[in-house]
matplotlib code that plots the C-alpha trace (Angstrom):
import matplotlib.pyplot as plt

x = [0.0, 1.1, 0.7, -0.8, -0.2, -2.1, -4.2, -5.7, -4.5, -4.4, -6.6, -3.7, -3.0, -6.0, -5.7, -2.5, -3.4, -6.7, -4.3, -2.0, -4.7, -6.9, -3.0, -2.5, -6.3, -5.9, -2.6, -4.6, -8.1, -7.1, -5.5, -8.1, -10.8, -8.1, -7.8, -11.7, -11.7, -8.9, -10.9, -14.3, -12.6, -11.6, -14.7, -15.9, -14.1, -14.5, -18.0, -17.8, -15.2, -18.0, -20.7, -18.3, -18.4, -22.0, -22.7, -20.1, -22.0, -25.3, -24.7, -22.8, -25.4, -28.6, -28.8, -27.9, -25.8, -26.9, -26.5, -28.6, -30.1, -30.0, -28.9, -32.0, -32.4, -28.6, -30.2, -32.7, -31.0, -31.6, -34.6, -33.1, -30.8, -30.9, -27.4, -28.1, -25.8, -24.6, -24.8, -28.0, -25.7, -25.5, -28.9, -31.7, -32.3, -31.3, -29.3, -27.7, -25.2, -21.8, -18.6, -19.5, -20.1, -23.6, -23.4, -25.4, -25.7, -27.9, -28.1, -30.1, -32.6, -32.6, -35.7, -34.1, -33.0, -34.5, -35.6, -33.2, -33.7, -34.0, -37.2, -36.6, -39.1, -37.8, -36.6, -35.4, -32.0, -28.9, -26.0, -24.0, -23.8, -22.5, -22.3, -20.6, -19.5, -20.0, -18.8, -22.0, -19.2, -18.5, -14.8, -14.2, -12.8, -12.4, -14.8, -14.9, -16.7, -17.3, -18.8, -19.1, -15.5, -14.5, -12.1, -12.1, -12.0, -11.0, -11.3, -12.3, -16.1, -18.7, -17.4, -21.2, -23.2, -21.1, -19.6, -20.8, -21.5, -19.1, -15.8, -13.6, -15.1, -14.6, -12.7, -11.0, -7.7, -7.9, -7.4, -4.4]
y = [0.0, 3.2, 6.7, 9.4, 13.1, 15.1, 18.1, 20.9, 22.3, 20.4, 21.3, 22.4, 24.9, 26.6, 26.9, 28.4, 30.8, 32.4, 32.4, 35.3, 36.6, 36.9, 38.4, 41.3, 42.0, 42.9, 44.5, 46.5, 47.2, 49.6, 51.8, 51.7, 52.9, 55.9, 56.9, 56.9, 59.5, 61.8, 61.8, 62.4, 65.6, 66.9, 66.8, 68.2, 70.8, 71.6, 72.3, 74.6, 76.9, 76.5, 77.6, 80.7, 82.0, 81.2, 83.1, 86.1, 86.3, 86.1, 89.2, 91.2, 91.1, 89.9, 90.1, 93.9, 92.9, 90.1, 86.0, 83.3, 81.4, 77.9, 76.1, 75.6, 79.6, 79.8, 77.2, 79.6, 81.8, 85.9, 87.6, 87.8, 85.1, 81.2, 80.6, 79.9, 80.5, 77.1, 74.4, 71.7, 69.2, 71.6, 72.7, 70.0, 70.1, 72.3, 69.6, 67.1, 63.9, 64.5, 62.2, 60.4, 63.8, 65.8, 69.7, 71.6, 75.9, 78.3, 81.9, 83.4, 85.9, 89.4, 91.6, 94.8, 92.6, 93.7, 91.2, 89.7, 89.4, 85.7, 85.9, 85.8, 88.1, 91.5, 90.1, 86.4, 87.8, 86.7, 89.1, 86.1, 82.2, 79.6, 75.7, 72.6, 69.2, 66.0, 63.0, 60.2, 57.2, 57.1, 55.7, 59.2, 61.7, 64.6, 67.6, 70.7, 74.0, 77.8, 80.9, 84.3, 85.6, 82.9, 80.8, 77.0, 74.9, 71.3, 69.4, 66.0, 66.6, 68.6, 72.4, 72.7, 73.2, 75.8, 77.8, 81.3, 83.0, 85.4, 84.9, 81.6, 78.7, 77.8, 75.0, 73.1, 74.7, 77.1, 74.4, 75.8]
z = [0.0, -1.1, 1.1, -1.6, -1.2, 1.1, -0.8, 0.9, 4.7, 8.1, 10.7, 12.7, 9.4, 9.7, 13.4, 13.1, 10.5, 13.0, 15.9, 13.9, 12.4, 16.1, 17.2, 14.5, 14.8, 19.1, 18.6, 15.7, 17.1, 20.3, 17.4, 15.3, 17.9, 19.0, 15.1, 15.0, 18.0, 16.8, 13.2, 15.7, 17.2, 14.6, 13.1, 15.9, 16.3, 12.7, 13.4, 16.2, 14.2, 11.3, 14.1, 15.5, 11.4, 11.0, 14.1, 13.5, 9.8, 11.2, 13.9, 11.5, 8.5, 9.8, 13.3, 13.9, 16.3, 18.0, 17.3, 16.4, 19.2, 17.9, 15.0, 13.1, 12.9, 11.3, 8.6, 7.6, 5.0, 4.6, 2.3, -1.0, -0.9, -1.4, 1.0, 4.8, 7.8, 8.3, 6.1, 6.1, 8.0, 11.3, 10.9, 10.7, 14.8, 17.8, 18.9, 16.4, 16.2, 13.9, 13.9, 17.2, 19.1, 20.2, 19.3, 20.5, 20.1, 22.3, 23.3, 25.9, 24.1, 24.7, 24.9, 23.2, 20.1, 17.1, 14.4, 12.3, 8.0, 8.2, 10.3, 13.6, 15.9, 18.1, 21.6, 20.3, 19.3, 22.0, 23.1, 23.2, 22.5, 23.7, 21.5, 23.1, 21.2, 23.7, 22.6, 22.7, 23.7, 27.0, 26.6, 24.5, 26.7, 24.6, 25.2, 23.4, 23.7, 22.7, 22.4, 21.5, 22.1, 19.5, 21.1, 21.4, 24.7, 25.5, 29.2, 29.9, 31.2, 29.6, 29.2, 27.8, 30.9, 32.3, 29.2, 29.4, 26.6, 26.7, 28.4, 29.3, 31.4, 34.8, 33.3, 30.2, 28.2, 24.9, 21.5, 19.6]

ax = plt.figure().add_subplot(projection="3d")
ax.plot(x, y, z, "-o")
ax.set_aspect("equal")
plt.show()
């Protein structure tokens, strides 16, 4: 009786082959998940420099002064023209999810504001305005903020809740 060749790959082949593969895929995964964040951020931070414009836009030709207090009202472009604010992507809610973080804008209306060309009534105008970007994964611990003085903030718990809407916060660092 003759032996004949084997064809194909041994169990212990295949097994082999997973275990490496199982191996690059750990050493891998951790900085995969940091690249993902870093991309989040800067998304994120993206957006807030896009809502400082939007807002410093929107006071200096529309709101006589005085900002937007949401992000749906920057979506809403001027009488006479077909360009809003912000674009569509910032503008859909109040509130809205982007690159793994929750921004959010608001200003504190002011009864002396005048209305604004976009709509907005006498007295819904803000002095000020503060937006915040939160990250919605709880292992991310990278939050930004800012407001009307145009600067950008990071710190490792919500700088949202406390940002005023002029000025630094109580806490976080100035982005560079």
């Amino acid at each position: 009786m003759r032996a004949g060749k084997a064809h194909g790959f041994a169990l212990i082949d295949l097994i082999f082959v997973c275990g490496i593969i199982g191996l690059l895929c750990g050493i891998a995964l951790p900085r995969m998940l940091t690249a993902r964040q870093s991309a989040g951020a800067a998304s994120a931070l993206g957006s807030l420099r896009s809502i400082n414009s939007g807002e410093l836009t929107y006071a200096l030709t529309c709101g006589n002064g005085f900002y937007s207090p949401n992000l749906t009202q920057l979506g809403v472009p001027p009488a006479g023209s077909q360009e809003p604010f912000l674009s569509p992507n910032l503008t859909t809610a109040d509130t809205i999810i982007k690159g793994g973080y929750s921004i959010t804008l608001s200003g504190t209306p002011f009864a002396g504001a005048p209305g604004t060309c976009n709509g907005l009534a006498a007295g819904d105008a803000a002095q000020g305005f503060k937006s915040g970007a939160d990250p919605v994964e709880p292992t991310n611990p990278r939050f930004f903020g800012s407001n009307a003085s145009g600067s950008l903030f990071e710190d490792t718990a919500t700088l949202y809740a406390t940002m005023p809407e002029v000025g630094e916060p109580p806490s976080g660092r100035p982005v560079r």
